[in-house]
N, CA, C and O atoms as a GROMACS GRO file, in nm:
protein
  532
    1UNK      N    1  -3.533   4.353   0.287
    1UNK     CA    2  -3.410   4.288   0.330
    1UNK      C    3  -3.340   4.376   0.434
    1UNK      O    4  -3.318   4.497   0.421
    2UNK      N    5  -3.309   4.300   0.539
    2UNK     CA    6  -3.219   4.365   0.611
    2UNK      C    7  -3.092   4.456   0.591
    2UNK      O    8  -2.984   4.397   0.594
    3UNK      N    9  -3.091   4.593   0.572
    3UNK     CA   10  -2.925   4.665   0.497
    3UNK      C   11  -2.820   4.609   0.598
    3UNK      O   12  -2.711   4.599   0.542
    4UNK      N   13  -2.817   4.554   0.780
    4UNK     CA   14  -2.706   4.543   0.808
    4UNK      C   15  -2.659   4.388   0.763
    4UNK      O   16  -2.541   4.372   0.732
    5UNK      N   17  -2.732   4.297   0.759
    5UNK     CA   18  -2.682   4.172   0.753
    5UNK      C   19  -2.623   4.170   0.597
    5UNK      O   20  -2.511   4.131   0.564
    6UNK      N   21  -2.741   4.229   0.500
    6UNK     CA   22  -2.642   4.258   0.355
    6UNK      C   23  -2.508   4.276   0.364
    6UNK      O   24  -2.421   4.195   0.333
    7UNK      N   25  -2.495   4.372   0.403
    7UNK     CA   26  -2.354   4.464   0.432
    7UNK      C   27  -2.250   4.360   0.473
    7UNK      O   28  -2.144   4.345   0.413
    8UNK      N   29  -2.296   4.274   0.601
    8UNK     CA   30  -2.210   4.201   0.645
    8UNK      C   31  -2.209   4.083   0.529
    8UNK      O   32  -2.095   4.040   0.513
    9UNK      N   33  -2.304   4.022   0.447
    9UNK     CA   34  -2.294   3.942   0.374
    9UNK      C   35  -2.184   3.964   0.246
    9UNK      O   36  -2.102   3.878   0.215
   10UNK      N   37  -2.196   4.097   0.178
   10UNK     CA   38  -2.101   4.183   0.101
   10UNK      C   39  -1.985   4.144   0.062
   10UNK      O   40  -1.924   4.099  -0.034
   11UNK      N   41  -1.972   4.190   0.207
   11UNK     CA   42  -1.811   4.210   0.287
   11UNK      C   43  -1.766   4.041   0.251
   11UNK      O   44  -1.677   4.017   0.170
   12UNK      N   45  -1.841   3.934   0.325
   12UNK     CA   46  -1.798   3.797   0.336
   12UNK      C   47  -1.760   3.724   0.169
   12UNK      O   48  -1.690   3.629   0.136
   13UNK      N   49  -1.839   3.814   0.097
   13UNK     CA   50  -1.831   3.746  -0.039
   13UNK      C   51  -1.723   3.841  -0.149
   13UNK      O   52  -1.646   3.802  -0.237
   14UNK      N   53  -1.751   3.955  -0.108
   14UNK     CA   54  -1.662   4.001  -0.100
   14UNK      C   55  -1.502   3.987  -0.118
   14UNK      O   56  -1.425   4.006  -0.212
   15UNK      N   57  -1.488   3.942   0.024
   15UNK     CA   58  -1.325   3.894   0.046
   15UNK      C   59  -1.295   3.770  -0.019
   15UNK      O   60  -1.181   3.739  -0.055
   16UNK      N   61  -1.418   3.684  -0.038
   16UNK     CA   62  -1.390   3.520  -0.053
   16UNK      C   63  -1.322   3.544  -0.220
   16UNK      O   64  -1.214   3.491  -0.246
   17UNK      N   65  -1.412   3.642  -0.346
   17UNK     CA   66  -1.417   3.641  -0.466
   17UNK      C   67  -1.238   3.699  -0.472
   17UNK      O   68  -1.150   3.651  -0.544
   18UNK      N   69  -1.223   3.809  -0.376
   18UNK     CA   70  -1.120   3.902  -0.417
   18UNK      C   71  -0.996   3.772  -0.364
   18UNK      O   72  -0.934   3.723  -0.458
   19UNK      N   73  -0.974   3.739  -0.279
   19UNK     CA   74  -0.855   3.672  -0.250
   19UNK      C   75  -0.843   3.469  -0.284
   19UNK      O   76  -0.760   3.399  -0.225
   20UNK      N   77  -0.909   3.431  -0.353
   20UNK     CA   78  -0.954   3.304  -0.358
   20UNK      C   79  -0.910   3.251  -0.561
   20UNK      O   80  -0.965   3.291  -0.664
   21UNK      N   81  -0.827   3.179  -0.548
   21UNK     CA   82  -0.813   3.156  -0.700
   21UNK      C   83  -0.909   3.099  -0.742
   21UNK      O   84  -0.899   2.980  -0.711
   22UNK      N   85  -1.018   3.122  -0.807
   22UNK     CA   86  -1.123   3.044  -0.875
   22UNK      C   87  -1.079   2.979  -0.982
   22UNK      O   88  -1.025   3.050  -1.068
   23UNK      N   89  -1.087   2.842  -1.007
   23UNK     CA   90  -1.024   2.784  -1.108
   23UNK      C   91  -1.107   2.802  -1.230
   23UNK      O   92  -1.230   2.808  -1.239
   24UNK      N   93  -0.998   2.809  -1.338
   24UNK     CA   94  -1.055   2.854  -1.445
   24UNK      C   95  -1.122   2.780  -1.535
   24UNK      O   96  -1.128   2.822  -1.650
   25UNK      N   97  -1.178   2.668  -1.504
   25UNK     CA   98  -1.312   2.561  -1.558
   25UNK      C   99  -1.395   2.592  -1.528
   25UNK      O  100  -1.484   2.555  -1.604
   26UNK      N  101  -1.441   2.666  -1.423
   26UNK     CA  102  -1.560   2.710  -1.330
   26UNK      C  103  -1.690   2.708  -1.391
   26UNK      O  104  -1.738   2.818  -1.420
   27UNK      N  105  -1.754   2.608  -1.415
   27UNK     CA  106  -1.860   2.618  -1.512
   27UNK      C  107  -1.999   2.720  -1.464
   27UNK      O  108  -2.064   2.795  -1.535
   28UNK      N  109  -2.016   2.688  -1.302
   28UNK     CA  110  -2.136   2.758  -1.252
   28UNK      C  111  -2.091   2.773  -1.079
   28UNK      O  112  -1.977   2.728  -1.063
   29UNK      N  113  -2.141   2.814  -0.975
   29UNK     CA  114  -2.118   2.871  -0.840
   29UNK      C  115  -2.248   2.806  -0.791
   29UNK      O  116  -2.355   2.801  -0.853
   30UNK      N  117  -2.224   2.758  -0.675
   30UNK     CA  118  -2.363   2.732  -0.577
   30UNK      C  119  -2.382   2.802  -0.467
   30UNK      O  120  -2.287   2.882  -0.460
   31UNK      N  121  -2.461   2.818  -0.365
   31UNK     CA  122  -2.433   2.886  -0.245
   31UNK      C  123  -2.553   2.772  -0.159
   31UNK      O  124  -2.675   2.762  -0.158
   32UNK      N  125  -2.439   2.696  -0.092
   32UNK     CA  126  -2.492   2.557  -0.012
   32UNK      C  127  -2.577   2.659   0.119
   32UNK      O  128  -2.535   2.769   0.155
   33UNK      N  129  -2.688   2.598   0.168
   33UNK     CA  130  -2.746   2.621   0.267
   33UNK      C  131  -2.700   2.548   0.326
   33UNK      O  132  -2.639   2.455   0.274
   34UNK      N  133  -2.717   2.568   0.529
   34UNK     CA  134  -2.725   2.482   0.614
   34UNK      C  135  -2.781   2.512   0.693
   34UNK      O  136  -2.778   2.631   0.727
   35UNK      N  137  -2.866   2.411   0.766
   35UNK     CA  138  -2.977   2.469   0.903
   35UNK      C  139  -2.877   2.430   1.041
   35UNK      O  140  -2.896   2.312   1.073
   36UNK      N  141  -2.818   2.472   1.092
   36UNK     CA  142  -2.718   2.473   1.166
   36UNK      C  143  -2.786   2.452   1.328
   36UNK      O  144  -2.758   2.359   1.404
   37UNK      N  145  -2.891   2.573   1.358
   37UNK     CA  146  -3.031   2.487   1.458
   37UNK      C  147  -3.081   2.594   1.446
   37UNK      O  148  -3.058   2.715   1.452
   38UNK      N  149  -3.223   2.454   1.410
   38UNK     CA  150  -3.355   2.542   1.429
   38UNK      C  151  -3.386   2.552   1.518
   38UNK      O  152  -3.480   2.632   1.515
   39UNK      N  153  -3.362   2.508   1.645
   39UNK     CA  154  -3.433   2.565   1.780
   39UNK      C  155  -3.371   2.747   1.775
   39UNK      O  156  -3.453   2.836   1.797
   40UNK      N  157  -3.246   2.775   1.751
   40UNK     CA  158  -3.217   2.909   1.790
   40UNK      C  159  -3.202   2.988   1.598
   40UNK      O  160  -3.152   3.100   1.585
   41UNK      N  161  -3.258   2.900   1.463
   41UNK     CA  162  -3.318   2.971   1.391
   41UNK      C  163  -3.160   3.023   1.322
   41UNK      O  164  -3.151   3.132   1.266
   42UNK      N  165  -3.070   2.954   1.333
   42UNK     CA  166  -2.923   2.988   1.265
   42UNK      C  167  -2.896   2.892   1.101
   42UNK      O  168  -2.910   2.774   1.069
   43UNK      N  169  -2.857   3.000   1.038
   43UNK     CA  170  -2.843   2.890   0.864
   43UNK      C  171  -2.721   2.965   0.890
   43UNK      O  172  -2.697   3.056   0.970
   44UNK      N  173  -2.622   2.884   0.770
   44UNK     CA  174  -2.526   2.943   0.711
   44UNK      C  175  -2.524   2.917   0.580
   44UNK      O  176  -2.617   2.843   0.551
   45UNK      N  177  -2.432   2.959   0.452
   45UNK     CA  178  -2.399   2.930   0.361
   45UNK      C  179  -2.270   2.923   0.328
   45UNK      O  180  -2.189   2.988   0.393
   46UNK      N  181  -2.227   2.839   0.217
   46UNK     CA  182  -2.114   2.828   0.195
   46UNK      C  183  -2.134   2.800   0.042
   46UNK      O  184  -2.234   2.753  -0.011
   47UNK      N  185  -1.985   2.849  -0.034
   47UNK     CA  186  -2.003   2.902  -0.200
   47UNK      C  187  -1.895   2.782  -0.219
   47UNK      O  188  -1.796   2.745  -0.155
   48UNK      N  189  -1.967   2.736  -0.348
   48UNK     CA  190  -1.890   2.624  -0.424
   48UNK      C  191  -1.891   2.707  -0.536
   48UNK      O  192  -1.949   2.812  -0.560
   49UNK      N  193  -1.788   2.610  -0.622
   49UNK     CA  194  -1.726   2.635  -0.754
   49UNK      C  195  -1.764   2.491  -0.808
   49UNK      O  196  -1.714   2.393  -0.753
   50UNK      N  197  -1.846   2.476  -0.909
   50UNK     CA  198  -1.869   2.359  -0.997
   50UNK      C  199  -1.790   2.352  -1.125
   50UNK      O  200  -1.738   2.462  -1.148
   51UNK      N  201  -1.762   2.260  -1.219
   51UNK     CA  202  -1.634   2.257  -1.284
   51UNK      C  203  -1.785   2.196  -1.418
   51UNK      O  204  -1.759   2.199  -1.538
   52UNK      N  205  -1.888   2.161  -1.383
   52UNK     CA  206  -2.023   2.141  -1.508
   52UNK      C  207  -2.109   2.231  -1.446
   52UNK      O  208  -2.086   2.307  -1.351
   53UNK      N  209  -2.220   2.212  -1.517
   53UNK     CA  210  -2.351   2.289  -1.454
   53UNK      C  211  -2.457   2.216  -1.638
   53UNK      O  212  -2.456   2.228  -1.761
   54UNK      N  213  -2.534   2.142  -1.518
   54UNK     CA  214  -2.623   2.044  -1.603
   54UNK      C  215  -2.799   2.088  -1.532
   54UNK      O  216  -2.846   2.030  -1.434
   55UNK      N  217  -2.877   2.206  -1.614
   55UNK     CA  218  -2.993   2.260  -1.495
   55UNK      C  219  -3.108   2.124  -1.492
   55UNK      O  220  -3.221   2.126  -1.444
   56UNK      N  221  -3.023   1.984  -1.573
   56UNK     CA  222  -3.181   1.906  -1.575
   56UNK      C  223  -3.120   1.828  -1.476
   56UNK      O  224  -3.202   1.740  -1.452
   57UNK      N  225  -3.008   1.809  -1.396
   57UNK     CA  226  -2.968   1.761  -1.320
   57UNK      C  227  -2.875   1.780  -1.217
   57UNK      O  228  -2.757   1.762  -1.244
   58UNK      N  229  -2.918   1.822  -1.070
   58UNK     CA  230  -2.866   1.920  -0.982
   58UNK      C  231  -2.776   1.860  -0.887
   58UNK      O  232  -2.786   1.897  -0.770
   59UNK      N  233  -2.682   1.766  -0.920
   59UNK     CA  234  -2.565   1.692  -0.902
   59UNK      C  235  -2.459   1.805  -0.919
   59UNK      O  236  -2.382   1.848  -0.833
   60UNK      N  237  -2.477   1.858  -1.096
   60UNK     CA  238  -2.411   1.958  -1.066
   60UNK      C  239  -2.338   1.995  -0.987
   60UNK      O  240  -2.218   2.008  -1.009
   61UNK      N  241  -2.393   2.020  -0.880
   61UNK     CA  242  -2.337   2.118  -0.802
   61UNK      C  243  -2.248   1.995  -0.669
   61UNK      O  244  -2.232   2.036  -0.554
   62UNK      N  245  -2.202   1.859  -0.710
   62UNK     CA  246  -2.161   1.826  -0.616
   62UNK      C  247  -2.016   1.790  -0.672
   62UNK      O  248  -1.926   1.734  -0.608
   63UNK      N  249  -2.010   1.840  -0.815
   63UNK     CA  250  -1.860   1.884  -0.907
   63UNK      C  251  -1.762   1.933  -0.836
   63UNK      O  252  -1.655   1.907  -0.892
   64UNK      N  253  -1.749   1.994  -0.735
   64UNK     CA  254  -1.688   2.137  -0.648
   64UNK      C  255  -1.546   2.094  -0.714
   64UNK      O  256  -1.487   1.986  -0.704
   65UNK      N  257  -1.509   2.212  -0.784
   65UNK     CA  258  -1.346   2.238  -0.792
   65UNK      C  259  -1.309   2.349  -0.659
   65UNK      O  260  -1.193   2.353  -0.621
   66UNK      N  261  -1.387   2.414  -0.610
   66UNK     CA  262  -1.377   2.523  -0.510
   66UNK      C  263  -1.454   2.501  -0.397
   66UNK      O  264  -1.553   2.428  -0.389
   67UNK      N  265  -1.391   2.583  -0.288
   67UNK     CA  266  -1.528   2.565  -0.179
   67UNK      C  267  -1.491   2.716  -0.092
   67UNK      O  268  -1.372   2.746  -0.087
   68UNK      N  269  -1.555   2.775  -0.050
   68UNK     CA  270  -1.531   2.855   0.114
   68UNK      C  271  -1.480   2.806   0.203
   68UNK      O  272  -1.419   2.861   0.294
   69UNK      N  273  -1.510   2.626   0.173
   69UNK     CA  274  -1.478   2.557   0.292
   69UNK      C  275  -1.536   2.591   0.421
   69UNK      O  276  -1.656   2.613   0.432
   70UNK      N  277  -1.470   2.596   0.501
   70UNK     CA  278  -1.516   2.631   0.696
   70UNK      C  279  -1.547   2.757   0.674
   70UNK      O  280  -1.630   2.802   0.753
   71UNK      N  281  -1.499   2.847   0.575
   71UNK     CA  282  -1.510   3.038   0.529
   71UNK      C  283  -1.667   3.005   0.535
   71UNK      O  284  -1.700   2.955   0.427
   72UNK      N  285  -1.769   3.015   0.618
   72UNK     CA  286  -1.903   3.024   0.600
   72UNK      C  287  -1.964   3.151   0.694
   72UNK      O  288  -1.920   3.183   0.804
   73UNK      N  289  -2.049   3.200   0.640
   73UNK     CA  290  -2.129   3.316   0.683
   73UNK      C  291  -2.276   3.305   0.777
   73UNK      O  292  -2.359   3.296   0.686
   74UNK      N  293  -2.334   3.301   0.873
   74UNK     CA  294  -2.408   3.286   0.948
   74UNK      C  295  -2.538   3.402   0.980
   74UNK      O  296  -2.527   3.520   1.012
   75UNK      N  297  -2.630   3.340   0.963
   75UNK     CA  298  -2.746   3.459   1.025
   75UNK      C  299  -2.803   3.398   1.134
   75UNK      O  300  -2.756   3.286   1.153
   76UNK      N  301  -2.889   3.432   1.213
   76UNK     CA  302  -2.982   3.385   1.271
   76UNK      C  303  -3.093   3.524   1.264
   76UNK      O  304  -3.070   3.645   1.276
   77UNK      N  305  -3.240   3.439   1.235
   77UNK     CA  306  -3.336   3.520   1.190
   77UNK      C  307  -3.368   3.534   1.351
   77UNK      O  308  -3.307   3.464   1.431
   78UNK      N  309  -3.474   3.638   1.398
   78UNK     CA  310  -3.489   3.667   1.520
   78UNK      C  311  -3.610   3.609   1.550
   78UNK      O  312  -3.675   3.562   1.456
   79UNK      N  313  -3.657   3.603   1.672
   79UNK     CA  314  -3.794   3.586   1.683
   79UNK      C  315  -3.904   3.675   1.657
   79UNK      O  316  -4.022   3.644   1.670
   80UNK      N  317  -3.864   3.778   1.623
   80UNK     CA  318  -3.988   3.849   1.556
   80UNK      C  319  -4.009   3.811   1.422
   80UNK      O  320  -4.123   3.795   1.379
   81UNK      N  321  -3.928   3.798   1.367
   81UNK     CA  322  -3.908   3.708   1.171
   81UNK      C  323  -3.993   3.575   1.215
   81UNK      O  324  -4.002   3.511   1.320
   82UNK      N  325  -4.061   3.561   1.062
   82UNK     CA  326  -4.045   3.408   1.034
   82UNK      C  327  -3.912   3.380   1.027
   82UNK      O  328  -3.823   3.444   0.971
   83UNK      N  329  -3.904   3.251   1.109
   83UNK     CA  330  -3.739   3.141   1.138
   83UNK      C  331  -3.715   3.063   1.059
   83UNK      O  332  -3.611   3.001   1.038
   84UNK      N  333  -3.854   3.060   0.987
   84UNK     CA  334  -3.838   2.907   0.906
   84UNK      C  335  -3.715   2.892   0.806
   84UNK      O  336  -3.616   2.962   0.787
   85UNK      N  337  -3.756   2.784   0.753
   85UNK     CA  338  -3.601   2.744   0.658
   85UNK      C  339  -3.646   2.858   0.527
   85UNK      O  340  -3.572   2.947   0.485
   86UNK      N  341  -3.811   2.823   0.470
   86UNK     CA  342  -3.824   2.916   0.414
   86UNK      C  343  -3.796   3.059   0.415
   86UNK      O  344  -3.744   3.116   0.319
   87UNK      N  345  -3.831   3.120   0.530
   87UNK     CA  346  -3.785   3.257   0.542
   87UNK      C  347  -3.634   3.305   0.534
   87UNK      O  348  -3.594   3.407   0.478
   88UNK      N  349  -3.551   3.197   0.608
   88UNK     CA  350  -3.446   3.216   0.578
   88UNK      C  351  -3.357   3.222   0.402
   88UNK      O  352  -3.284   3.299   0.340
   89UNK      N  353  -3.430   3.073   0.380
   89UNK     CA  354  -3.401   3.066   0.199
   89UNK      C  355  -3.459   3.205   0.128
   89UNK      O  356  -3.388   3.255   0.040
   90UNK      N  357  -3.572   3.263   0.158
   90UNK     CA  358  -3.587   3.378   0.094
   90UNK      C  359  -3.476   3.460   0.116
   90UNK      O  360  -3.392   3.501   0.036
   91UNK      N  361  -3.492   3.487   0.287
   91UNK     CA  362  -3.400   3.632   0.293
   91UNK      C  363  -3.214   3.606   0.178
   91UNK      O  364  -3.165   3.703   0.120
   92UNK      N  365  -3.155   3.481   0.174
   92UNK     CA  366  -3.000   3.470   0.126
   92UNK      C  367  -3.066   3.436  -0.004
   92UNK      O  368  -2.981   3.410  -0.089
   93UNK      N  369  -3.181   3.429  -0.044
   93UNK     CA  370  -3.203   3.448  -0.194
   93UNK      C  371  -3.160   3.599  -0.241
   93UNK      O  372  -3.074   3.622  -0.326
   94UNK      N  373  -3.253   3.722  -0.152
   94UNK     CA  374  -3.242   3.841  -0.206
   94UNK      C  375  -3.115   3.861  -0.188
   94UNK      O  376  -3.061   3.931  -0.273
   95UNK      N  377  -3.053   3.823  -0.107
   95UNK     CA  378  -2.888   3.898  -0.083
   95UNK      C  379  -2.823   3.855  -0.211
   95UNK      O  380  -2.787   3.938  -0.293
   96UNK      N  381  -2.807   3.723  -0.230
   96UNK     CA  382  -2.779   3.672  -0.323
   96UNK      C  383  -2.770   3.745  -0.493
   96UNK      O  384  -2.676   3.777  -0.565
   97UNK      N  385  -2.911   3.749  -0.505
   97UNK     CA  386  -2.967   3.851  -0.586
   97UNK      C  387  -2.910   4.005  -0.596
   97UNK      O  388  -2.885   4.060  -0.703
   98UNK      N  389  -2.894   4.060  -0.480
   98UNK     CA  390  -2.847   4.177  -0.473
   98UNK      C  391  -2.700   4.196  -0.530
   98UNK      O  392  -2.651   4.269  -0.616
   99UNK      N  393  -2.657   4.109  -0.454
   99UNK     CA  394  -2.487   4.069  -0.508
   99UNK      C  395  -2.479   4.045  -0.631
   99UNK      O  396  -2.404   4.116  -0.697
  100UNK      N  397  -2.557   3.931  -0.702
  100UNK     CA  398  -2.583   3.947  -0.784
  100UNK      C  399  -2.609   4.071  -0.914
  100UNK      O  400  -2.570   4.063  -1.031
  101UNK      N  401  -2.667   4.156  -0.865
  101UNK     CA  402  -2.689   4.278  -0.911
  101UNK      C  403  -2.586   4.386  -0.924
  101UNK      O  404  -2.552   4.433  -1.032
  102UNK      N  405  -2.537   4.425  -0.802
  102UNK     CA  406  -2.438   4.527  -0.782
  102UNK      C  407  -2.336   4.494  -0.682
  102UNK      O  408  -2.283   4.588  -0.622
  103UNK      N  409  -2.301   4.370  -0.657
  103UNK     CA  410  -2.177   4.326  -0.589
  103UNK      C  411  -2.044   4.383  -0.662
  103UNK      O  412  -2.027   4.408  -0.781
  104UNK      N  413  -1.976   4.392  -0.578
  104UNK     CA  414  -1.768   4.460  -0.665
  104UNK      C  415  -1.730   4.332  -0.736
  104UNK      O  416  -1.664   4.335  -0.839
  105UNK      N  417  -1.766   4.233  -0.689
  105UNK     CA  418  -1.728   4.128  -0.806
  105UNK      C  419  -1.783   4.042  -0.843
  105UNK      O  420  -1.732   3.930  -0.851
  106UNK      N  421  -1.934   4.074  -0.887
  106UNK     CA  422  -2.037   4.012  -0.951
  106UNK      C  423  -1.972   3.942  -1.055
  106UNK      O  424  -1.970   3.820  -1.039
  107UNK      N  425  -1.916   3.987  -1.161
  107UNK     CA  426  -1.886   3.959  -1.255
  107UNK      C  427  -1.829   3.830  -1.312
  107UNK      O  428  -1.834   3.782  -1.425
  108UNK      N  429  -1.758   3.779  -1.166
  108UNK     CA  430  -1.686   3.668  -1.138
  108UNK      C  431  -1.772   3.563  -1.146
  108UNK      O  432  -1.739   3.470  -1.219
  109UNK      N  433  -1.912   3.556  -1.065
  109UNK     CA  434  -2.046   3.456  -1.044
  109UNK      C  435  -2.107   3.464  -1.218
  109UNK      O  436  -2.113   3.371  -1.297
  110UNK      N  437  -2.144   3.595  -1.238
  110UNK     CA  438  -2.208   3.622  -1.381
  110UNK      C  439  -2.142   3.590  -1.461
  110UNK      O  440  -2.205   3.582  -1.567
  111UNK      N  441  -1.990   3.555  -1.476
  111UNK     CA  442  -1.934   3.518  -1.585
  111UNK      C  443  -1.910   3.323  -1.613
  111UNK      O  444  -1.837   3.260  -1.689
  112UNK      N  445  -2.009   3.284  -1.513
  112UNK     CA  446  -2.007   3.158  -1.568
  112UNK      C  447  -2.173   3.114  -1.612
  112UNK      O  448  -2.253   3.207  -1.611
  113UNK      N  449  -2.219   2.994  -1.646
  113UNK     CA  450  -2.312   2.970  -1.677
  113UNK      C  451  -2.462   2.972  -1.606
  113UNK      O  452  -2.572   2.986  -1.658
  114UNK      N  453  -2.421   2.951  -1.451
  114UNK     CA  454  -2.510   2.926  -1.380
  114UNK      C  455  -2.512   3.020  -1.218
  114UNK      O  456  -2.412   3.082  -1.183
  115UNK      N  457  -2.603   3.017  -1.158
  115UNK     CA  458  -2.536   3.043  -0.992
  115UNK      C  459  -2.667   3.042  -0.963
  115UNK      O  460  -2.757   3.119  -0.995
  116UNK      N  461  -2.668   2.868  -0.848
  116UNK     CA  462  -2.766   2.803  -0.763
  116UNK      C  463  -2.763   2.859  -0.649
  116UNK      O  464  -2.675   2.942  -0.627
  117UNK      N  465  -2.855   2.827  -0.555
  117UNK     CA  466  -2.870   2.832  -0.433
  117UNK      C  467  -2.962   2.708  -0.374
  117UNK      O  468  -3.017   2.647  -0.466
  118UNK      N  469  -2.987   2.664  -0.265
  118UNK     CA  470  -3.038   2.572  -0.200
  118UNK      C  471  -2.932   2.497  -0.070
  118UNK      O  472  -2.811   2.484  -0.051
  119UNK      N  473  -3.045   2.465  -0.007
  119UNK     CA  474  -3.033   2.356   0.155
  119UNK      C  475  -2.975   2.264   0.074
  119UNK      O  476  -3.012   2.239  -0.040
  120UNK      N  477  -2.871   2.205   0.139
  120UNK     CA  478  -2.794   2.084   0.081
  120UNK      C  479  -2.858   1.969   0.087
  120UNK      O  480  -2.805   1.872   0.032
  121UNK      N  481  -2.988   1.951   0.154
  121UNK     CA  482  -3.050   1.804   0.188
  121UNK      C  483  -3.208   1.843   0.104
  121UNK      O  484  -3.322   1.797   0.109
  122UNK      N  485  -3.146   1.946   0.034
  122UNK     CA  486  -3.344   1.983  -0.042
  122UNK      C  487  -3.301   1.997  -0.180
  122UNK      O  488  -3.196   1.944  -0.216
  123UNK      N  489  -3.408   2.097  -0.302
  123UNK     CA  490  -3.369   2.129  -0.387
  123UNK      C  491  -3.274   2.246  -0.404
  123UNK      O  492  -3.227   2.315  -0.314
  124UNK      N  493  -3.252   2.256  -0.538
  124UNK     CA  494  -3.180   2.379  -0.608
  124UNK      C  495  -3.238   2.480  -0.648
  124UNK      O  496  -3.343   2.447  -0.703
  125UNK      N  497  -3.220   2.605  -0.648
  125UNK     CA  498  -3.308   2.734  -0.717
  125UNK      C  499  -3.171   2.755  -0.816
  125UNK      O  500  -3.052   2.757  -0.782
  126UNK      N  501  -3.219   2.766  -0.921
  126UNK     CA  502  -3.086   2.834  -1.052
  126UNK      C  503  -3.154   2.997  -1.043
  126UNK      O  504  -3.270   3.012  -1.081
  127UNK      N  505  -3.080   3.106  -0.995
  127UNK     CA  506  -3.084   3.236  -0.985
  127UNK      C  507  -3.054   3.309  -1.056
  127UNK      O  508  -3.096   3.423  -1.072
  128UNK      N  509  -2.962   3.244  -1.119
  128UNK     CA  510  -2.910   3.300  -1.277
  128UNK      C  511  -2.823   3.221  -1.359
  128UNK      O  512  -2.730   3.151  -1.320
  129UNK      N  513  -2.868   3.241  -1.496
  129UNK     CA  514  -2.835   3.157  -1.557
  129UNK      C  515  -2.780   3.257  -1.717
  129UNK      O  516  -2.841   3.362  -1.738
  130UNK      N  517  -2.722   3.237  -1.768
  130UNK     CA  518  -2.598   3.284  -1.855
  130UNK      C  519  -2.720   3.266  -1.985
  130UNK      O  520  -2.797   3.169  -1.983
  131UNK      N  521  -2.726   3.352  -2.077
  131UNK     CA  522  -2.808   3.379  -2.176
  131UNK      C  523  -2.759   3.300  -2.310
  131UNK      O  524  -2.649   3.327  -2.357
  132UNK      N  525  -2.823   3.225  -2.355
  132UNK     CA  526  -2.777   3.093  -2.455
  132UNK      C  527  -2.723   3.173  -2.579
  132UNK      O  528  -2.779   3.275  -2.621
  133UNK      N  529  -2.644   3.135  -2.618
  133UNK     CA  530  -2.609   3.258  -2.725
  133UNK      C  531  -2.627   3.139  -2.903
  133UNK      O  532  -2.609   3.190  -3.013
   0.00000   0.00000   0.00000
């Protein structure tokens, strides 16, 4: 994974968790893809707040009590990278993941049931999911 685009990813999620009232139903978090253009190889994402989280049915995630709204984060993979949608869905998987891992306010995503990722016009990946007690 790239350390500068992380960094910049961080930072973006970062600010969104620290200054953003997450409502307190929040059942699970998504992180919407978008292919913004593939001729020049640009996605963005944008973080919802779902108010259910149902993993046999990925509607879910069209619950939004929250959004980033227009707050969206942008890469463009280079031409030396694979561009594809895949490559891209990998690379904001690991970030994802990472944040996941050791983000300053992981805890916020980890403390609900679920946290998806996926292209808004494809499927869902569930990345983590809250341990059935």
């Amino acid at each position: 994974m790239q350390t500068e685009i992380y960094l910049e990813f961080e930072k973006w999620l970062d600010n969104l968790l620290e200054n953003n009232d997450i409502p307190d139903e929040t059942a699970a978090f998504n992180f919407n893809l978008y292919e913004e253009s593939a001729e020049n190889s640009i996605y963005s994402i944008q973080i919802i707040a779902a108010d259910s989280f149902d993993e046999n049915d990925s509607d879910w995630a069209c619950c939004e009590v929250w959004s980033s709204e227009e707050d969206i984060f942008c890469i463009e993979l280079s031409d030396e990278d694979d561009s594809s949608r895949n490559a891209a869905e990998k690379l904001i998987t690991e970030m994802c993941e990472e944040y996941l891992e050791s983000g300053k306010y992981r805890e916020i995503l980890l403390g609900t049931k679920a946290v998806g990722l996926g292209f808004v016009d494809g499927d869902l990946d569930i990345i983590y999911r809250a341990e059935r007690k």
